[in-house]
C-alpha positions in Angstrom: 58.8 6.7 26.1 57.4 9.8 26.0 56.4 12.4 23.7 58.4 12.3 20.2 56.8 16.0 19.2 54.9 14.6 16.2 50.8 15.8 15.6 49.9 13.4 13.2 47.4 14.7 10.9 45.5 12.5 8.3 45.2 13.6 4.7 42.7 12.9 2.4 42.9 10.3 -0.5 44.3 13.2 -3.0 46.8 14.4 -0.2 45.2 17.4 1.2 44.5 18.6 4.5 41.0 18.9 3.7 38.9 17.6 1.0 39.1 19.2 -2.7 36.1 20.9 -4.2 35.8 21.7 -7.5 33.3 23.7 -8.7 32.1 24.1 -12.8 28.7 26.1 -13.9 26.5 23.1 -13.9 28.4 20.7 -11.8 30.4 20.4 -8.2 33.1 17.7 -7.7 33.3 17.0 -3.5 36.0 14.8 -2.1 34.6 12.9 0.9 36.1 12.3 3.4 33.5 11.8 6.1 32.4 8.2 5.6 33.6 4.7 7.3 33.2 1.3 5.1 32.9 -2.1 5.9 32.5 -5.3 3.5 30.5 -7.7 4.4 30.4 -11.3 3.0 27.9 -14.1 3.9 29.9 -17.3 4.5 28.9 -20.2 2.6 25.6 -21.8 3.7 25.3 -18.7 6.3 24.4 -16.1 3.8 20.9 -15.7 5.4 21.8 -15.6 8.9 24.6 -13.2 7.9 22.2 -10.9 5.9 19.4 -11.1 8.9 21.7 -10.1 11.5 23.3 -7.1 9.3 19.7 -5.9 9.1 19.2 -6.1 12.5 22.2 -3.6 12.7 21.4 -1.4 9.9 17.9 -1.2 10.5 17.3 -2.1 6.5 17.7 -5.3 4.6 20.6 -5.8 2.5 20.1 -4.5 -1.0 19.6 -6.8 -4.4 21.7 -6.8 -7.5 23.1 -3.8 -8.8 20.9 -1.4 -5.8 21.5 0.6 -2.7 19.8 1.1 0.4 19.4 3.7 2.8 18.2 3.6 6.8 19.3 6.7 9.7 23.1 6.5 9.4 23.9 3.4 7.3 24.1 2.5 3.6 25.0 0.0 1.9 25.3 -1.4 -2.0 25.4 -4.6 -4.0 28.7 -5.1 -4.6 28.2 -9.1 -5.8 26.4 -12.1 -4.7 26.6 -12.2 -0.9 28.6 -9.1 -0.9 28.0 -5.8 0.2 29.6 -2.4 0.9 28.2 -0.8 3.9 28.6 2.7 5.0 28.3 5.1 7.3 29.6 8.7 9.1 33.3 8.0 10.0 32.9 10.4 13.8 29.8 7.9 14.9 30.8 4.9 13.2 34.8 4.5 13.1 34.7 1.1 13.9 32.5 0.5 11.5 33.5 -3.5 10.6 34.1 -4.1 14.4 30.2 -3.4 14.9 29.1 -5.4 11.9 31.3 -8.5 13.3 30.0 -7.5 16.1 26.5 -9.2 15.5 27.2 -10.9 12.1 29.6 -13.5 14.2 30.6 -16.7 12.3 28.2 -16.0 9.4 30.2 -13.5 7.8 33.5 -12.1 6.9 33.8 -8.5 7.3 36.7 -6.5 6.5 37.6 -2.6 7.6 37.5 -0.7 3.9 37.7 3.2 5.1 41.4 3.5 3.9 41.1 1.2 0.9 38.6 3.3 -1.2 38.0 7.0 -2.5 34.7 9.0 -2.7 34.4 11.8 -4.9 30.0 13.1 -5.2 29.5 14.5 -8.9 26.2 16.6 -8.9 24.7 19.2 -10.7 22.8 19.3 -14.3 25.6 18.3 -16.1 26.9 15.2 -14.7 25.2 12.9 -17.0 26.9 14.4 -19.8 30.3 13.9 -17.8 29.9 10.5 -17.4 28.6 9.3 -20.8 32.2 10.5 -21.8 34.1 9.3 -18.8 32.5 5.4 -18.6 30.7 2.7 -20.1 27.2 2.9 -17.8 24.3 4.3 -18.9 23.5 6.6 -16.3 21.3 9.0 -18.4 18.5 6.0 -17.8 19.7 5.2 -13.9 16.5 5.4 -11.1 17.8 6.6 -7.2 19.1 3.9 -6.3 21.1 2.0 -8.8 24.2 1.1 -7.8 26.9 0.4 -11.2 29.9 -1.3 -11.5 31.7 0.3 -14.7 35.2 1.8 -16.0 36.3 5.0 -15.6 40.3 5.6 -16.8 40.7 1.9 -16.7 39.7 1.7 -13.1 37.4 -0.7 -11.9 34.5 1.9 -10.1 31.3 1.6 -8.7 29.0 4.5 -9.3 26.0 4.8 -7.1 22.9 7.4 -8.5 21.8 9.4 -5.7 19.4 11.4 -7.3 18.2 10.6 -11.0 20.1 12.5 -13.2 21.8 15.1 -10.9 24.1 13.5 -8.3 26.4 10.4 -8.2 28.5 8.8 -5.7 32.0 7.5 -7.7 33.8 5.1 -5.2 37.6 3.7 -6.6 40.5 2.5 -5.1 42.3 5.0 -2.7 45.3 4.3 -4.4 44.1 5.8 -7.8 42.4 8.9 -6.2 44.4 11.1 -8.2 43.8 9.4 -11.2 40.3 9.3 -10.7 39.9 12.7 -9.9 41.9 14.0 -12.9 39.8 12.2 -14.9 36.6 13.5 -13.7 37.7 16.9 -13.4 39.7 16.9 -17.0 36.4 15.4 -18.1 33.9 18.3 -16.9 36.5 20.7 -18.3 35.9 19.4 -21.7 32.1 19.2 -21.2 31.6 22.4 -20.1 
């Protein structure tokens, strides 16, 4: 077998070579593209060990309810009890889950997520005013930090604040990328 001729490229989760930017006074939409994600579940009476060895890894404990965490390349949020998100740069870490399994062993389940989920980072001085019309979360009153599971375009989200009042992390289903992004973008048309 040899070569068939085809250069496979990816494409991002909207369908594009690279990822879309779009830019409002106020406010910046970014497309990312550059992360790897993993879930992580702690198995039934294991959810310590599970948790303690992920730290190990990560260099940070796992976060509590409705909170991310941060340590050199890795981050992670809540996404329910025993369950977590992790991420981290996709060039460094593209086998992200296999690491995590990797020292977890028999005390968790972990599952590759990179091509299951979306990013698109909302930040500027007008965000907040995009997303009181775009979801049910208050993120007017969200600390650094928070991580929120809300709605957006009847999609199930989860919203993490970056930076109090300026910049957001929106994270959705790959599969509704499009929708997603029309919203937000449709949304900080009508704002600003």
């Amino acid at each position: 077998m040899g070569n068939s001729g085809h250069t496979l490229k990816p494409i991002t989760p909207l369908g594009g070579a690279e990822p879309k930017v779009d830019a409002f006074p106020g406010l910046i939409i970014t497309e990312r593209v550059d992360r790897a994600l993993a879930s992580l579940a702690g198995r039934q009476g294991q959810e310590a060990a599970a948790a303690s060895a992920a730290q190990g890894l990560l260099g940070m404990a796992l976060p509590e309810a409705a909170r991310w965490s941060m340590a050199g390349d890795y981050m992670a949020w809540w996404m329910g009890p025993d369950l977590w998100m992790v991420d981290a740069p996709h060039d460094s870490h593209e086998n992200l889950a296999g690491m995590i399994k990797g020292v977890t062993g028999d005390a968790a389940s972990v599952v590759e997520q990179t091509d299951g989920w979306c990013r698109f980072d909302v930040d500027g001085s007008r965000a907040v005013e995009v997303f009181e019309r775009l979801c049910n979360a208050n993120l007017r009153d969200a600390e650094t930090g928070a991580a929120t599971r809300a709605s957006m375009e009847h999609l199930g989200v989860f919203v993490l604040c970056l930076d109090a009042g300026k910049t957001f992390a929106v994270i959705g289903p790959r599969s509704s990328a499009g929708s997603l992004h029309h919203a937000l973008v449709a949304m900080a048309k009508s704002v600003i």
